[in-house]
C-alpha positions as CSV (number, residue, x, y, z in Angstrom):
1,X,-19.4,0.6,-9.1
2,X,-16.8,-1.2,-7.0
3,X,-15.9,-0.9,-3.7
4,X,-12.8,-1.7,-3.1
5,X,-10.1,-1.8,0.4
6,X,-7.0,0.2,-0.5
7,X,-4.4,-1.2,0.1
8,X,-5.2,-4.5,0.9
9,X,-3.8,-6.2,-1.9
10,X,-7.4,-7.3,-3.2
11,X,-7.1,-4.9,-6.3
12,X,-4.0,-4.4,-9.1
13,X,-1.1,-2.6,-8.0
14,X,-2.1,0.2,-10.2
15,X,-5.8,0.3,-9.0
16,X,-3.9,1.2,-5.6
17,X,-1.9,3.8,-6.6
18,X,-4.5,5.5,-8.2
19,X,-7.2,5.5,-5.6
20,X,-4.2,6.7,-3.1
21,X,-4.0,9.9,-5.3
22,X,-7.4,10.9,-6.2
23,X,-10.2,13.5,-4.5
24,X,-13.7,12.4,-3.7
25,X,-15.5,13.7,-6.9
26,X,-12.6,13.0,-9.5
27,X,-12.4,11.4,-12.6
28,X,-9.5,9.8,-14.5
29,X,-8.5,7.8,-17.3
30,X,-5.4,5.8,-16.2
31,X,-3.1,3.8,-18.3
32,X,-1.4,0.7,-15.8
33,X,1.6,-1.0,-17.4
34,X,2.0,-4.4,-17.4
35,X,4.3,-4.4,-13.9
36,X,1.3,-2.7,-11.8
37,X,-1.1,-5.1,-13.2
38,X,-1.1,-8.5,-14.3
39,X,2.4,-8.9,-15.4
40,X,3.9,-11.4,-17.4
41,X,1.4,-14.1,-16.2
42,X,-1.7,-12.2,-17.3
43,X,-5.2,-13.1,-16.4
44,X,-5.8,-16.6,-18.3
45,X,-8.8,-15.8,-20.1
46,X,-9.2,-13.0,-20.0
47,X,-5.7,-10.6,-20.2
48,X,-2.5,-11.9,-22.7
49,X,0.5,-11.4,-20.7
50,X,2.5,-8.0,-20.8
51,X,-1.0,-5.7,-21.2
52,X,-1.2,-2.0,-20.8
53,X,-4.8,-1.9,-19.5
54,X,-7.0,1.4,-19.7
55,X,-9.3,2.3,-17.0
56,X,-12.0,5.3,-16.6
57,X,-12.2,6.0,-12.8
58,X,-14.0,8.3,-10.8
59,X,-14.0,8.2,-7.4
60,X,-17.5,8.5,-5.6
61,X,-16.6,8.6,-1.5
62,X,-14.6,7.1,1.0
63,X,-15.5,5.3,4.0
């Protein structure tokens, strides 16, 4: 579990837009292309440059 300030630029774009949209109680699998995530740069390491990246969310509360 994360938590994580929407909006604040501490998370991927895509992380962003998909907190933005969900309900407290909700689950999604989301699919972030490369340009809401780590780009062409990537995450040395870790993420090759260009990645899709796959995520299971579910969103427990806000605050």
């Amino acid at each position: 579990m994360f938590i994580i300030p929407v909006g604040a630029g501490h998370v991927i774009a895509g992380w962003d837009d998909t907190i933005l949209e969900m309900k407290v109680g909700e689950e999604r699998t989301v699919v972030i292309p490369p340009n809401l995530a780590y780009g062409e740069q990537g995450y040395p390491g870790a993420i090759p440059p260009n990645s899709w990246l796959i995520f299971e969310m579910e969103l427990v509360s806000i605050k």
